[in-house]
Every structure is written in C-alpha cells, then in structure tokens.
C-alpha positions in Angstrom: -66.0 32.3 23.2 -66.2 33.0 20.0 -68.1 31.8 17.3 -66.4 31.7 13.3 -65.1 29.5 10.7 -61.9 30.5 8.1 -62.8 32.0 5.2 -60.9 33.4 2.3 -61.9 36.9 2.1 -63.8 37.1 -1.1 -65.4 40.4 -0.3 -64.8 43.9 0.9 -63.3 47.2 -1.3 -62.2 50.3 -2.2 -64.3 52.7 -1.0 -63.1 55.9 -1.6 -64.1 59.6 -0.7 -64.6 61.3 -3.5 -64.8 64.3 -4.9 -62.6 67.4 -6.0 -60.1 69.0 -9.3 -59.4 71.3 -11.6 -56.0 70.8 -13.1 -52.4 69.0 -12.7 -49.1 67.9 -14.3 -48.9 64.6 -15.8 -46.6 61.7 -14.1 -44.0 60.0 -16.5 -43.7 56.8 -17.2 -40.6 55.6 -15.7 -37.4 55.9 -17.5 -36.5 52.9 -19.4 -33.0 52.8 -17.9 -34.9 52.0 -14.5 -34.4 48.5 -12.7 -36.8 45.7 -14.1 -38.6 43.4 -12.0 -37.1 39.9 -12.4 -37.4 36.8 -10.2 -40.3 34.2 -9.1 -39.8 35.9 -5.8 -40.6 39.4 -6.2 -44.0 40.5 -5.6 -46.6 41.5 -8.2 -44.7 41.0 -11.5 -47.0 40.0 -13.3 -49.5 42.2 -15.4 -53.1 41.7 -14.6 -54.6 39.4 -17.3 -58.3 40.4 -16.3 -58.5 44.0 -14.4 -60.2 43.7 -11.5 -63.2 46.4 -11.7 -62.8 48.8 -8.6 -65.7 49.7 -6.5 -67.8 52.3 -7.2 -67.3 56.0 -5.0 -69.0 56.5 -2.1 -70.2 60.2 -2.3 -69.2 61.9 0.7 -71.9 65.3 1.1 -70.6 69.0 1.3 -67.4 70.3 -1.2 -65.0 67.3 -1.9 -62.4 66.3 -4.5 -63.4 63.3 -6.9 -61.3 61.1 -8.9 -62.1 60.1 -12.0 -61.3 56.2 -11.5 -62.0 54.4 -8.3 -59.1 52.7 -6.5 -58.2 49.1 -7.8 -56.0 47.5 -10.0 -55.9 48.2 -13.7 -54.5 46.2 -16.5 -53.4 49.8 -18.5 -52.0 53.2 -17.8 -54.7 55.7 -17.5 -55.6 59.3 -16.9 -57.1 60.1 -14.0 -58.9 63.7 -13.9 -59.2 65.2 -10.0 -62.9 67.7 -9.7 -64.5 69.5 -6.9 -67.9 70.9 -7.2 -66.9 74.1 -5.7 -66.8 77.1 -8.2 -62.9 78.5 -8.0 -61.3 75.4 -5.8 -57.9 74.5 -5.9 -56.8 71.5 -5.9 -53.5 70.3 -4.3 -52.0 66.9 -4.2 -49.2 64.3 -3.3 -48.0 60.7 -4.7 -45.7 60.0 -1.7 -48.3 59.4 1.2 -47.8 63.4 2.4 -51.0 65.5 3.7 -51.1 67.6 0.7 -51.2 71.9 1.4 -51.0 74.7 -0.6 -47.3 73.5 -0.9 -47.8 70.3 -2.4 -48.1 70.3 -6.2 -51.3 72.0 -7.3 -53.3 70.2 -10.4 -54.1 71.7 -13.3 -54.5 68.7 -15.8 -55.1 64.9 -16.2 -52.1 63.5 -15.5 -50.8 59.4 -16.0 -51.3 56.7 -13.5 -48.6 54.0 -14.4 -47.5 50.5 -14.2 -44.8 51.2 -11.1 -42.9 48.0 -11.7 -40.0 49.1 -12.7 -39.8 52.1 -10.3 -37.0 52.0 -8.0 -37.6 51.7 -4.5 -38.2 53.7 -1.8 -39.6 53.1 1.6 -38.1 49.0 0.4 -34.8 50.6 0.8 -34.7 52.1 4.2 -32.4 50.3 6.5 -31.8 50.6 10.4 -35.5 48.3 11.2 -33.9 46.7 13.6 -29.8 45.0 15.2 -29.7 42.4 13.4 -30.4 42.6 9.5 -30.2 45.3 6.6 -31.4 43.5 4.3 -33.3 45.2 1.6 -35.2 43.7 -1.5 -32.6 42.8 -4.2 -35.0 43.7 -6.7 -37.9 46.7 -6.8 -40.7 45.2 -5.1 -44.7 45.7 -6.6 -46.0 48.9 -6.6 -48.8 51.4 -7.0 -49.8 54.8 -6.9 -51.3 56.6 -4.2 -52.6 60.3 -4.2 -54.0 62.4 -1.4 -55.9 65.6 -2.3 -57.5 68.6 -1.0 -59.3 71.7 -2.4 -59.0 74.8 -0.6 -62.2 76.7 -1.3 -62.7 80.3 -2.4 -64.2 81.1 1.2 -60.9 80.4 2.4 -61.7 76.5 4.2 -60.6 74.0 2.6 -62.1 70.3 1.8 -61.3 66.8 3.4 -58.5 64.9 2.2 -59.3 62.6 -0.6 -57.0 59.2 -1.1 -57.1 56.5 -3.8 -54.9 53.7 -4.5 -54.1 52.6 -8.2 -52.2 49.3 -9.2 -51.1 49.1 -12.7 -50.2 46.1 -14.3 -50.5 43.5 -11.1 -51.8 40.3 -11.6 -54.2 40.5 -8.8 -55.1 37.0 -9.0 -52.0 35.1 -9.8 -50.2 37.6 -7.6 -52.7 37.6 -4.0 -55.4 35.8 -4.9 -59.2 36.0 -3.1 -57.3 38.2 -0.2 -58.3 41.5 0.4 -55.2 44.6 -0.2 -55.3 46.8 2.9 -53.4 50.2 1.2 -51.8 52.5 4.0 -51.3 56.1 3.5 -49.4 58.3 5.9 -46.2 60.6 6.2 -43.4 59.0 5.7 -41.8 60.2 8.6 -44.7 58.5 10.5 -43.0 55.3 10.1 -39.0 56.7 9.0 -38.1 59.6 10.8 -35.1 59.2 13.2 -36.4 61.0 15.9 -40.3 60.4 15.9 -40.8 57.4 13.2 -42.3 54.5 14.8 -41.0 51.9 12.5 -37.3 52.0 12.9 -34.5 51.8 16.2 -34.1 55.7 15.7 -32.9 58.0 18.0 -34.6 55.8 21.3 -32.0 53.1 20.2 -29.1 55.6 20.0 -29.8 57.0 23.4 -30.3 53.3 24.9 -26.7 52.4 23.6 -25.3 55.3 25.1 -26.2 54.2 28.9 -24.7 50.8 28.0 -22.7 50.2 24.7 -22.5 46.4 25.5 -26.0 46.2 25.1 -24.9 46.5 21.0 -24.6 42.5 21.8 -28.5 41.8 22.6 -30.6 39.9 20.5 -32.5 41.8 18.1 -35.7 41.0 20.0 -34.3 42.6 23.1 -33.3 46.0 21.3 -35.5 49.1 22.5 -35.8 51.6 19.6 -38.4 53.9 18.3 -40.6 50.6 17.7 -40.3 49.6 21.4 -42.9 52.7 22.3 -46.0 52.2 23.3 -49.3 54.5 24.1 -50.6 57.3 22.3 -47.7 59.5 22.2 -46.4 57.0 19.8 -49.7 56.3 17.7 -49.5 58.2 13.9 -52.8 59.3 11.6 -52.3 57.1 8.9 -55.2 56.3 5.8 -56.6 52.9 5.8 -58.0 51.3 2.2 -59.3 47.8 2.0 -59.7 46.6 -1.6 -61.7 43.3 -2.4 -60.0 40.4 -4.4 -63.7 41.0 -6.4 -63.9 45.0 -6.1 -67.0 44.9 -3.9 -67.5 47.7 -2.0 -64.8 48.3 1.2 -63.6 50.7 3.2 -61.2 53.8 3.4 -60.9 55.8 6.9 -58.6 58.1 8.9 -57.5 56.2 11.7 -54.4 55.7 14.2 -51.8 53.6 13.8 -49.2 52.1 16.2 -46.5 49.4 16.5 -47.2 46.1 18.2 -46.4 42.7 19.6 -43.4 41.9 21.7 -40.6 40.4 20.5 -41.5 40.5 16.8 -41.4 44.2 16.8 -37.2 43.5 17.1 -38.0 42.4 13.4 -38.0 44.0 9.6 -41.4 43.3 9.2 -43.6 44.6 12.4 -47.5 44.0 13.6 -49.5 47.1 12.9 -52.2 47.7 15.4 -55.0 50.2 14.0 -57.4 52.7 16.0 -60.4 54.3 14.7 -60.8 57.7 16.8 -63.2 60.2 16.1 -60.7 62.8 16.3 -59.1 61.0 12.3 -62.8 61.2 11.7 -65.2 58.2 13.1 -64.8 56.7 16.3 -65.8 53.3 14.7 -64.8 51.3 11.8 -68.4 50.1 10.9 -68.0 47.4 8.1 -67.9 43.3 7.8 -63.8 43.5 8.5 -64.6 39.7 8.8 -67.0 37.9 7.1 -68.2 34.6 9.1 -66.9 36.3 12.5 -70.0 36.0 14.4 -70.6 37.4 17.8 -69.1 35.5 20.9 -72.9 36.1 22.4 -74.2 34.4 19.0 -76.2 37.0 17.9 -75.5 37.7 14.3 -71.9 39.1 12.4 -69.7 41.8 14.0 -69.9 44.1 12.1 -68.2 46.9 14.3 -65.0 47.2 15.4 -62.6 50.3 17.2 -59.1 48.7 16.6 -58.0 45.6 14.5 -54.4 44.1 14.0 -52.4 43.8 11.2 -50.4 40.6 12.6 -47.1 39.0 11.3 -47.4 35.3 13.0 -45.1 36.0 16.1 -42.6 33.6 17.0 -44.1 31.9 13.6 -43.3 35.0 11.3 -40.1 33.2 9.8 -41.9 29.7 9.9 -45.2 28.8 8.8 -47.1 31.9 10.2 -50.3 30.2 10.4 -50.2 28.9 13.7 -51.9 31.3 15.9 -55.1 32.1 13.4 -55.0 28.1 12.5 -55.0 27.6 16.6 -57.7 29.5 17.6 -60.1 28.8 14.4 -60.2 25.5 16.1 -61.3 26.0 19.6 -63.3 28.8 18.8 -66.2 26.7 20.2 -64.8 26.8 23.3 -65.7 28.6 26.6 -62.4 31.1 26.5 -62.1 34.2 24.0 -60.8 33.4 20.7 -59.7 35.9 18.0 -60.9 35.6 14.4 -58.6 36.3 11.7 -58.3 36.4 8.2 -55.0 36.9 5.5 -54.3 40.1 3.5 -51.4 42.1 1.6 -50.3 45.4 2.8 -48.9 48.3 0.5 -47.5 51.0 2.4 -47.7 54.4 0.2 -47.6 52.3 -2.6 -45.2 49.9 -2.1 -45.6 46.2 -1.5 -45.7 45.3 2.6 -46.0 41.9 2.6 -48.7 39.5 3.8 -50.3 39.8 7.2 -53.5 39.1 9.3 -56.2 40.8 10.0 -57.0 40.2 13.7 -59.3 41.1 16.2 -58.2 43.5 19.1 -59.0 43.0 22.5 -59.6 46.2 24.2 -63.4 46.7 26.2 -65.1 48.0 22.7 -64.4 44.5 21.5 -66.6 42.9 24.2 -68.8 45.7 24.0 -69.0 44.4 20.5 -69.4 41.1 20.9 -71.4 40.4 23.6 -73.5 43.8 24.0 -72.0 45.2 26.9 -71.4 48.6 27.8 -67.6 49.2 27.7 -67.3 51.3 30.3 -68.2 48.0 32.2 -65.0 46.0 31.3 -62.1 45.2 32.9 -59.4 43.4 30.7 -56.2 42.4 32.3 -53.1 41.7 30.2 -50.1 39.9 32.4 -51.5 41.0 35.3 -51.5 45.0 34.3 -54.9 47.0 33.8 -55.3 47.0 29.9 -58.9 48.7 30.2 -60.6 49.9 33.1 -59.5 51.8 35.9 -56.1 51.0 38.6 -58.7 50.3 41.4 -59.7 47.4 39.0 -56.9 45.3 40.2 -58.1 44.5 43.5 -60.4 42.4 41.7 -58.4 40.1 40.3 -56.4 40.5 43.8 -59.6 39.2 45.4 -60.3 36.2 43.0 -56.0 35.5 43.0 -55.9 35.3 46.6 -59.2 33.5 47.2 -58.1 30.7 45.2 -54.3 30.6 46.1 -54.6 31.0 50.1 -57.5 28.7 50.2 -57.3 25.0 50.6 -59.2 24.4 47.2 -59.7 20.6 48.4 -62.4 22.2 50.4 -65.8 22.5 49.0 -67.1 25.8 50.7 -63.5 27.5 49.4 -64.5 25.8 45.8 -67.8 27.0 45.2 -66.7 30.8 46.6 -64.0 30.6 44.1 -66.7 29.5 41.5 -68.2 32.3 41.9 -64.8 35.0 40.6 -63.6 33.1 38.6 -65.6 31.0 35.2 -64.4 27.4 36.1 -65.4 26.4 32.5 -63.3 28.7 30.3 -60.2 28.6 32.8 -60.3 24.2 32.2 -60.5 24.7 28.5 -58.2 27.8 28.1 -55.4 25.6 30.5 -56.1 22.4 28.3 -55.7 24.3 25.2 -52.6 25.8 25.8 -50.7 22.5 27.4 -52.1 20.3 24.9 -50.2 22.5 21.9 -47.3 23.0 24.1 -47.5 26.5 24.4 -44.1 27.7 26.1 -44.8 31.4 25.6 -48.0 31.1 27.7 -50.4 31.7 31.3 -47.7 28.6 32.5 -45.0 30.8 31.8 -46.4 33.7 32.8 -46.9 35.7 29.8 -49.2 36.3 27.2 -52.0 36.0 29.1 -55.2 38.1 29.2 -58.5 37.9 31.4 -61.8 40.0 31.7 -65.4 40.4 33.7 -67.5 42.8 33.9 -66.9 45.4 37.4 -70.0 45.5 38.3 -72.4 42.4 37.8 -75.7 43.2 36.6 -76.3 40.0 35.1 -78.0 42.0 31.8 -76.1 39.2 30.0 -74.9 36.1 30.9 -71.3 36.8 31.1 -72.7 39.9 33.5 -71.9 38.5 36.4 -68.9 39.1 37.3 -66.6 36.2 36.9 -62.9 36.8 35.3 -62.6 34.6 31.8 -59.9 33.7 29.8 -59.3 35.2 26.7 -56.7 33.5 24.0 -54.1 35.1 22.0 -50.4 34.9 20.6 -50.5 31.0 20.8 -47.1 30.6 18.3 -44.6 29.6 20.4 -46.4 26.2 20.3 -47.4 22.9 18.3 -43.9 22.2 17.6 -42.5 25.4 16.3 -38.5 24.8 16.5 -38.7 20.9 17.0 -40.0 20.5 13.5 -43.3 19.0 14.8 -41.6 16.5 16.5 -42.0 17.3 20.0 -45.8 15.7 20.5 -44.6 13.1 22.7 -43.5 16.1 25.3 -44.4 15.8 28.6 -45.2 19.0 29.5 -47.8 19.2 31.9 -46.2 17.1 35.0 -43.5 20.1 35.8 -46.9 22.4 36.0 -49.1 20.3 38.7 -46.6 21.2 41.6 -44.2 24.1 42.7 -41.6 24.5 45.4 -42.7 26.4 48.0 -39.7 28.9 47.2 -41.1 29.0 43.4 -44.7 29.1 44.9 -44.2 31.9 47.1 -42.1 34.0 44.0 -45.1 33.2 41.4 -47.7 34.4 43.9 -45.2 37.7 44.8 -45.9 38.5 41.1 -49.4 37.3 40.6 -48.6 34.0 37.7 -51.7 32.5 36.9 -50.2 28.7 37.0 -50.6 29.4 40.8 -54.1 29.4 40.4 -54.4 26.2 38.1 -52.1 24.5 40.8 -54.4 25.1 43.6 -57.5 24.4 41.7 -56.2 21.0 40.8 -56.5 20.2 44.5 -60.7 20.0 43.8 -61.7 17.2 42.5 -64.3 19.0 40.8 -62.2 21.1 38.9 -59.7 18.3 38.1 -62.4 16.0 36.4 -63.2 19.2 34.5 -59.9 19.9 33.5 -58.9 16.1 32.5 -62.4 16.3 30.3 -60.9 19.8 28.4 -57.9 18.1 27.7 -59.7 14.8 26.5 -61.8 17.0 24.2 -59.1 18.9 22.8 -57.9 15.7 21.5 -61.4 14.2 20.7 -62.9 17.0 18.8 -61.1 20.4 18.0 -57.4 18.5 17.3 -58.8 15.6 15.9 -56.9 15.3 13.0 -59.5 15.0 10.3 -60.9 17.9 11.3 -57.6 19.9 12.1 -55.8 18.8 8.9 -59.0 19.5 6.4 -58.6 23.1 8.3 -54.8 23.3 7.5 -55.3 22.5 3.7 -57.9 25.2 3.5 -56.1 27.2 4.6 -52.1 26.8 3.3 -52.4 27.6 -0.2 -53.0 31.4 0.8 -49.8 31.2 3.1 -47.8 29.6 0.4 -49.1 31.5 -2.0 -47.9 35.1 -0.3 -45.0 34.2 1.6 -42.6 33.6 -0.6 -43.3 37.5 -1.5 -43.0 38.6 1.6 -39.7 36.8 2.5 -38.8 38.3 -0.9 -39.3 41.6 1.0 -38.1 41.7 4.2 -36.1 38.4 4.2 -34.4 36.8 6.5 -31.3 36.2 3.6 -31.4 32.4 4.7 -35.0 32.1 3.4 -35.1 34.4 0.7 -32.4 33.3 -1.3 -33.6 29.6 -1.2 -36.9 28.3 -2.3 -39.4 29.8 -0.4 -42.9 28.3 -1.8 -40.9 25.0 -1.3 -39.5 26.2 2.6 -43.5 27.3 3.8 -44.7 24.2 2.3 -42.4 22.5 4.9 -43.3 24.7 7.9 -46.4 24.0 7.2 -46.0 20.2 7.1 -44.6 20.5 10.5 -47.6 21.9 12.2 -49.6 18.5 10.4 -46.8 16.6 11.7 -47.3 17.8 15.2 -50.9 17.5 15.2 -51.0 14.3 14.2 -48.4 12.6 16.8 -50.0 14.7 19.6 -53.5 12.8 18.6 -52.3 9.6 18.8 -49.5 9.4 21.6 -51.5 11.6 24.1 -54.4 9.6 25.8 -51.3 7.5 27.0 -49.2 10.2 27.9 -52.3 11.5 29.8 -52.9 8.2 31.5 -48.9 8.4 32.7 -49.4 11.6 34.0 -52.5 11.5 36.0 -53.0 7.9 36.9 -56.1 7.2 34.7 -58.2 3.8 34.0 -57.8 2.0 30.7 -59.5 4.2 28.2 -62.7 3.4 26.7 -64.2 3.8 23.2 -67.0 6.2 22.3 -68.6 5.9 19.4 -71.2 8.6 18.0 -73.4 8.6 15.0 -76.5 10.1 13.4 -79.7 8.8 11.5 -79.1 11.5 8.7 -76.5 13.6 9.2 -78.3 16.5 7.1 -81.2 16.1 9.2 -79.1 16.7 12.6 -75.9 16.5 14.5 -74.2 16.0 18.1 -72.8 18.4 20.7 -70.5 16.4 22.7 -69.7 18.1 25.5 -69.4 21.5 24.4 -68.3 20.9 20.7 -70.4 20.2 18.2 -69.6 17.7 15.9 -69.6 16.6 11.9 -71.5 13.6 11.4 -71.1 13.3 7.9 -69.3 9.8 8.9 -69.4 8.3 12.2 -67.1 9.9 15.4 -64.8 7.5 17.4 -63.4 9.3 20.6 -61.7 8.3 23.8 -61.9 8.9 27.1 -60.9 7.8 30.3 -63.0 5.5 33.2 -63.2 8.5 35.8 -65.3 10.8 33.3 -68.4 11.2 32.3 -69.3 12.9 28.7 -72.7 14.9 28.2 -74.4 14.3 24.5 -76.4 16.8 22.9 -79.0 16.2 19.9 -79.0 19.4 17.6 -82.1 18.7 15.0 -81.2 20.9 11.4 -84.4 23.5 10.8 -87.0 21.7 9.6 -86.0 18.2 11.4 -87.1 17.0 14.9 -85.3 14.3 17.1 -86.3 11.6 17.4 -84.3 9.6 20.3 -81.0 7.7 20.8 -79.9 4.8 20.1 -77.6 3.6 22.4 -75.5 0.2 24.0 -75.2 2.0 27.0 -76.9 0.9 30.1 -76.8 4.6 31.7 -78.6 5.6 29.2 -82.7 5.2 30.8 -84.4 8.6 28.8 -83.9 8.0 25.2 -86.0 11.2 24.3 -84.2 13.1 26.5 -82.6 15.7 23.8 -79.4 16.0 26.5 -78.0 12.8 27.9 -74.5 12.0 29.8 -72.9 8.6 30.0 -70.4 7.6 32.7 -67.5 6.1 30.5 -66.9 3.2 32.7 -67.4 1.2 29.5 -67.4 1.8 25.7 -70.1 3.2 24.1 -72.1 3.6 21.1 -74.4 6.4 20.5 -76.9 7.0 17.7 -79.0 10.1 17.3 -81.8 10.0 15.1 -83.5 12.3 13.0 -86.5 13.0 11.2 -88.0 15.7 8.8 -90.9 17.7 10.8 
C-alpha cells in the first residue's frame, strides 16, 4: 500500500560535481546556413523569457574539475571557464556524451556555450529503433550542451569525471513547465552501436531473422533486437542529471541504465530503467526523487531509492499516457502495492527525448525502503518467476498456490490456513481494481502480475509475517484504451468466476493466479470481501468527483509535453495532425470511461452476482476542517456530503478521523445498528439506507 498524492514536481536540481580546468578551444556558434527550428510542434523553440537560475555546485572533496556556470538553462550564450585545484592538471573534455581521456580534446581556454536550436541533429536522426517506423523529426529537435571532464594530475591519477548540462535559449516555462529535466549522459554507442547498443534492433535482430526470415512479418512489438535483452550484461554506465523547473538543488550520479517494459520496447521511444550501483559510484540514489511519495508503512517521505523508471505509458504511449500513474494515484489507499510517479522531459546528450515518468521500481530495496525491511528478506515474484530472492523461493508461492487451488475453499479450516499465506485484504482489492478498469493485460490474463512476503516471518513489522501481497503495476491496457471510453458497460467479470476443467487444469500447469481468485470465491468469507472491494472502487477511489478533479490536475502537463514528444518520435499519423488537440481527446476518453463505469456498474454488479436492491449511504461531517471519515478502508473528503451505494448482503465499517487539535464527538446516525455512538469505529449492516454524521469539535 502506498501512501501519496500527484504533485507537479516543483522541486529538485542540477547538482553538479564540480571542480577542475585550465584551458580549451572555444565552440562556434552554429553556421547560419544550419536548419532553423520552425513549427508549434517542435520542442523548445522558444527562447527563455526569464532564465531559470541553476543550482548552486555541490563541492565534491579531493582534486576535481569545476565549471564556471552550474547546469540550467540560460537565456544568453556564455563562456564557461573549466579549473582544478591541482597545481599542473590537465584538463580533457567531450560535448558528445563520451568518457573524456587524454584523447578527447584538451582545454586551454573559455570557450562558448550556445543556443543549439538550430544545430542539426544527431542521435534524432538514427533510424533502425525498431520494424515498423523510421520516422525521424522533420525538424531539429531542442537542444543543449553537455560536457564531461577530467584532469589527469601531475602524480599521474587522474580526477572524477565532471558533467554539466547547459540549455541556451529554451523557454523553460512555456516549453516544460514546473516538470523536472532528467539530462542523460553516456556513450553513444551505449544506446546506437550495432552490435552492443541497447536502444536499437542491431545485430540481435539481424541474427533472429536469419533463423526465420518470415519472421520480417511480426508486429513490431514481437521483434527481438538489441532492446529485447535483459540483465546485467545488457545494463550501460550512463550520467543522470535532474534539474528543477525552480533550480533548487537536485541531483547528478553515475548509475546503470537498461531497457525496459514488454511490448513498448518494439517502439521508437523506450522505458529507461535506472540502477544506482556502487560500482558507478553510490549504491543509493539518496534524494526526494518524489516529493509527497510517502512510505507504504507511513512513516515519513522516501527519500531513498536503488532503481527508478523512466516510463513511456505502455499500451497508452500513443494515447493518453496517463493511465497507469492516473490509476494507481487513486487506489493508492488501498491494501495492494501502488507505484508513485511523477512527469519529466528527458535529454539524451543533449538532445530533446521526450516526456516520460518517473516511477518507482519494484525490486526488494524498494520494500526495504518502504516499509523498513531488510532486503535480503524479500521475495518478489513477477509472472510467477523469482524477481528477487533466491530459486528455492518458489516453493513458497508453490505452497500458498496449491493450498488454495487443491483445497475445497468452501471449507472453513482450508480458509483460514489459506489466510494465513496469502493477505486476503490486498488480493480482494488488487482483483477488484483490476476488473473494475477492465484491465485485459492483467493477473486475469496472466500477465503483468507481481507478488511479495517476507521468507522468513519475524513479525518485526506488520507485513513480517509472511503472507504473499499484491503489488500493482502496468495497468494501461485498461479503462477503455482502444474502445474510446466506451466499453464501461463490459461485462467482464462473469467469464472469470468459472473455468473448464480442461482450462482449469492448463492455468494451474502454469501457476495463473485467476485460479486462485476462482477457488477463493467459493468462501463466502472472501466473496463478501471481494463484492465490498469492488463496491468501494466505485464508491470512493472511482468516484467521479474525485477521479475527474485528479484527471484535470493532472492533463495539462500531458497536453502540455506530448505534442513534443509525438513531434519526436511520432507515430506519422499523430504527429502530422494536431497533437495538443489529439491528447486532449485521449484524455477525454479516460473521463468518458470513468464516468459510464460509475453509473452503469452497481447494476451490472447486481446481474452478475445476484445481489439485493441496493441501498443508499449517506455520510457527513459536523465540520469538515475539524474531521473526516474512513469508510472502510478509504478515507474520505467531506468538504460536501458523500452519497455511496452498496448492496443488502454487506456491511460497511465507518471510521471517525478527528484533524489535530479536534476531538470526536459521536455520530449521528438513522440507523438502528448503530447502539455506541461514541464508539470512534462503527459498522452498519446495509440492509437499509443510511445516514451517517460524524461530529467534531475543537479540543
């Protein structure tokens, strides 16, 4: 579970090591017979009415090399000077991304950092990304400089690398606004090189073709090139920058970066998964990467994190790319694991990557993170495979599979023992979640679907004790994504209660998790506990006040940056119409689809599983500064009154939360089940409706 709400990055920056020069030559302004930047869809360009002012330099101790201007974006060309405090050094340095040596061009004076708008491009021009497109910008895309240097000392050693990133002429504001800039620096080759770059088909796609040239006829998604690689083998150093929309302090850090996602790596534009290691330097990126994310144990911020994602939306990457962040912001109350996310712009050595978001990684240093437990305690399973822990780890989840598939669940005794593996709570909510959005790239279908426990329960925490919980990710494929937002009248939960005994025995062969939701819904226990999750998905995190005021606070930074980034790496169809216009649209569709699915469900629901006529719950608060409501497990804004439904065979629990500095007082209710009206906690049999006031009152 975790704790957060959206946020707009407003802070965060360009921390640079500093340090080291003596000498250089002086870069050019481009020539005036260069390509100029024309079009309302091509990034950045605009010059920067106000410069942003760039973070001060974190000075690293021992010999270093400093720049004399501290990455950010400037409104003029400038000269920047490169030092080191060592007596004789020499200084060496690139612009192209390049680990500079005592090959790279050695400095000997200031030289020019320029508006690059006009520069032709470079790493925008490289084709072969994947089957099914070559589309390149039609016109040079924004840009900045980038410059790695190192001093090699008169002892003979030689000094860290030093890298700053320098926009010229951007209008940060108009351009990105409040997002952060995430500025990669690597090797070219990293990401290009046919036989070892992990960005392009390369030479693994070659050699794929050649066992079967038919295969030239596959989708794009189904390709397997360079990109389709996975482990450290296929993991590059690359330089990570992150630059605040204010110039607050940030970050910059050596760390490892690889390819990932499914499908979407078949794409032009790919997810970026990044790894601190302390063999790039720290084994930890220690900074507010996320600021609101709060620890799923509740504890305070994370503030520490070994790997984060650089995420393109998934099956929503060409639609309205929000989905998945949107998604899980909104049951981030509930008992499953939910990433938090947040958008940025990428520049890859310089040149504009697009928009993406930065997203929590699962991996056992996240729970370690999160919920204070040491990671060498973790098991996390992804689609049934060992993600982190050890092989032997799998008889665990063998043991809680099996329990609860070939086991009458009807039975109480085999209930409560599967109780105990598995947390009941998070695998109703995670199940009602996923079928109430009509994920069809889900744990139904068998994929993308992750859990985790602890191996050995210690109970040091209370999510020590062993049980396997759900943990939420990649929900895109969902909420109406190629139906427009029309489909929220889908029945798509019927099809999921049963199986064939032919498909029963194949999905238990290979371990599918909707065997396990299909035997639990023989306990009536678990079944009142599920119909409840998917009532309260409705009632409280999809209601559509609350979803919609979440989707306008959050489109304008989607429409505002997309139309950029389909400017970058297309598709044609989108980038040659008007693209602020198109996301706008795809947007629409996700309100569309939230809506219908709010009001047509309670009846579908009642089809489906053969529920009473539904009653009317009404909630409401003295003062709503003073206090507020859980109801059930989500906590609710009482700013106006909440109406809810639910069904005759459940019973909702109510929860007074006082504000610091404010007591409660007591309820008042029209229910006849309710006798304590003191009792902070109460639950009410929804046999009838229901109205429900808590009161308040300052201490």
């Amino acid at each position: 579970m975790k704790k957060t709400s959206y946020f707009l990055l407003l802070i965060l920056i360009g921390i640079l090591l500093s340090g080291c020069g003596n000498g250089a030559t002086e870069t050019p302004d481009p020539p005036a017979n260069e390509p100029t930047t024309a079009g309302s869809n091509v990034p950045g360009a605009e010059a920067q009415d106000t410069p942003v002012t760039p973070a001060p330099t974190e000075v690293p101790s021992g010999p270093h090399v400093a720049f004399s201007a501290d990455s950010g974006f400037y409104d003029k060309k400038f000269d920047l000077e490169l030092t080191c405090s060592e007596e004789g050094a020499v200084i060496y340095y690139t612009t192209d991304g390049s680990v500079p040596d005592k090959t790279s061009t050695p400095y000997t004076d200031p030289f020019t950092i320029t508006d690059k708008k006009r520069s032709a491009n470079v790493l925008s021009a490289i084709t072969g990304l994947c089957t099914d497109s070559n589309y390149v910008p039609p016109a040079p895309v924004a840009k900045g400089t980038v410059i790695r240097a190192v001093a090699y000392l008169a002892d003979g050693t030689k000094t860290p690398v030093a890298n700053a990133s320098y926009f010229v002429g951007i209008n940060r504001q108009k351009s990105y606004g409040d997002v952060p800039i995430i500025s990669l620096i690597t090797n070219a080759d990293n990401f290009f090189d046919y036989e070892t770059g992990i960005y392009v088909l390369g030479k693994t796609y070659d050699d794929w073709l050649k066992e079967d040239p038919s295969r030239a006829y596959l989708e794009s998604w189904q390709a397997v090139g360079n990109f389709s690689m996975r482990g450290k083998e296929w993991e590059r150093e690359i330089s990570v920058e992150y630059l605040s929309a204010d110039g607050s302090a940030g970050f910059i850090q050596d760390m490892g970066v690889r390819i990932m996602g499914g499908a979407s790596r078949g794409g032009t534009q790919k997810s970026l998964k990044l790894i601190a290691r302390e063999e790039y330097g720290k084994k930890n990126l220690k900074f507010d990467l996320l600021p609101g994310n709060i620890r799923s144990d509740e504890t305070g911020p994370v503030t520490k994190y070994k790997s984060f994602v650089l995420r393109i939306g998934g099956n929503d990457a060409n639609f309205g790319r929000l989905r998945d962040p949107f998604l899980q912001n909104l049951v981030a109350e509930c008992h499953f694991e939910t990433q938090s996310s947040t958008p940025c712009v990428v520049f890859l050595n310089g040149e504009y990557w697009g928009m993406y978001d930065i997203t929590e990684d699962y991996s056992d240093n996240y729970f370690e993170n999160n919920y204070g437990i040491d990671n060498n305690n973790i098991v996390l399973l992804k689609r049934g495979e060992i993600e982190d822990g050890e092989e032997d780890d799998l008889r665990l989840f063998h043991e809680m599979y099996f329990c609860i598939t070939g086991q009458d669940m009807s039975v109480d005794r085999h209930y409560k023992e599967a109780c105990e593996l598995l947390d009941m709570d998070s695998f109703a909510e995670y199940c009602a979640f996923e079928l109430y959005v009509i994920n069809q790239d889900s744990m139904f279908d068998n994929n993308n679907w992750r859990m985790w426990r602890v191996r050995n329960a210690d109970h040091a925490t209370a999510w020590s004790d062993g049980k396997w919980r759900m943990a939420a990710y990649d929900t895109d494929y969902s909420s109406g994504i190629y139906s427009g937002g029309s489909n929220y009248k889908e029945d798509n939960i019927t099809g999921r209660l049963t199986s064939s005994k032919k498909e029963r025995e194949e999905n238990i062969k290979h371990y599918a998790p909707i065997e396990l939701f299909r035997s639990l819904m023989q306990n009536k226990e678990f079944r009142t506990k599920f119909l409840l999750a998917l009532c309260d998905m409705r009632n409280i995190y999809f209601k559509p006040d609350t979803a919609t005021t979440l989707l306008d606070e959050m489109a304008p930074d989607y429409i505002r940056l997309m139309p950029d980034t389909f400017a970058r790496f297309g598709p044609d169809w989108i980038a040659w119409q008007n693209t602020s216009d198109y996301i706008k649209g795809r947007i629409e569709e996700v309100r569309t689809f939230i809506t219908g699915r709010y009001t047509n469900f309670p009846s579908l629901m009642r089809k489906i599983f053969g529920l009473g006529t539904i009653k009317r719950l009404t909630i409401k608060t003295s003062d709503y500064t003073l206090g507020t409501v859980k109801l059930n497990n989500g906590t609710l804004n009482l700013e106006k009154d909440f109406t809810s439904m639910y069904f005759p065979e459940l019973t909702v629990t109510l929860t007074a939360i006082p504000a610091e500095g404010a007591k409660f007082t007591g309820w008042e209710t029209d229910s006849s089940y309710v006798t304590d009206k003191t009792a902070a906690t109460i639950t009410i049999p929804m046999t009838e409706a229901a109205t429900v006031k808590a009161t308040f009152a300052p201490k």
